[in-house]
N, C-alpha and C positions, 0 to 999 in steps of 0.2 A: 504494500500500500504506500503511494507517495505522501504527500502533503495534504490537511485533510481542505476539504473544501470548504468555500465560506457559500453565504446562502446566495448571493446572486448567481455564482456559480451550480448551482444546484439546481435552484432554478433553470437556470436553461438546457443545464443536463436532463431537467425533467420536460423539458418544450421535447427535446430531440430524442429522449428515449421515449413519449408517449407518440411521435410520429411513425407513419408506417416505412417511409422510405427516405426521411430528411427532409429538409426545410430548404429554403432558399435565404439567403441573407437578411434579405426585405423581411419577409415573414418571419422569420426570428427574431429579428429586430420590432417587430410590431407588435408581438402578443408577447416578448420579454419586457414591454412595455418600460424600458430602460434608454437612459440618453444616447444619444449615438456614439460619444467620446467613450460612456464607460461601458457599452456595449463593445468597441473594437477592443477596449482593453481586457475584459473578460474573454472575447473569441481568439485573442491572438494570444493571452495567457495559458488557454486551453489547450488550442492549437500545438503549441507549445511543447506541452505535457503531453502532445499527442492520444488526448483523448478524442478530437474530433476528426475525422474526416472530411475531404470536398473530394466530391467524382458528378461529373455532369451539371457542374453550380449549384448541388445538393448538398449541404450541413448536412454532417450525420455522424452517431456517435461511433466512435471506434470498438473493438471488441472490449479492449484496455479499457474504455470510456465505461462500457457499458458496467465493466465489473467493478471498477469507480465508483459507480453513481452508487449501484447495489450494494457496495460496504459502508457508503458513505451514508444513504438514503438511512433515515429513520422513522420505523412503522408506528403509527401512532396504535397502541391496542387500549381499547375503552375498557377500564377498569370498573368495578362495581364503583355506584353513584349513590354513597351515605344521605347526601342528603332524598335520594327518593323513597330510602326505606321509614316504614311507618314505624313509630314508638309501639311498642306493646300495649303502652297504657293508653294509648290513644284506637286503639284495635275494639269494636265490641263485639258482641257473637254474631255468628254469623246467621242468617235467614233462609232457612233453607225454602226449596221453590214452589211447595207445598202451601207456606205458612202465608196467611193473609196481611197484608201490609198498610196500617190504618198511621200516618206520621203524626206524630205529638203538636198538637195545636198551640201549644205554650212554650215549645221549644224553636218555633215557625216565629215567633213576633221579633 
């Protein structure tokens, strides 16, 4: 693993590996939605590192690039959500589907 990546870089590694066959300048340029100055300096940093490829005026990640992104990339996994679970004491019995359902008129005001 070389250098690890900073986000703008990630970013565009994820423009280029969610593409099917590359991008063209322009378009990676436009939905990296980044200046032009620190757009050339991110693609020629890269470049660089030879994680990207040009064939056909197609940006495209290299194999290097691809296993890059992949060690670099970090999988968000949603964890249990403390606050959605219900207190116990705040729990009452349950109503089964039987039981006829008449609500407390003094609990309503």
């Amino acid at each position: 693993m070389l250098k690890k990546l900073d986000r703008s870089e990630l970013a565009m590694m994820r423009l280029l590996y969610e593409s099917s066959d590359g991008l063209t300048p322009y378009t990676l340029m436009q939905r990296s939605k980044l200046p032009g100055q620190m757009f050339m300096r991110i693609f020629t940093r890269l470049t660089a590192r030879g994680l990207l490829t040009e064939k056909n005026s197609l940006i495209a990640l290299s194999s290097e690039g691809k296993t890059e992104y992949l060690d670099n990339f970090v999988k968000i996994i949603p964890g249990s959500k403390v606050w959605r679970e219900i207190p116990q004491k705040m729990k009452g019995r349950k109503i089964s589907l039987d039981d006829l359902y008449a609500p407390n008129i003094n609990l309503m005001k």
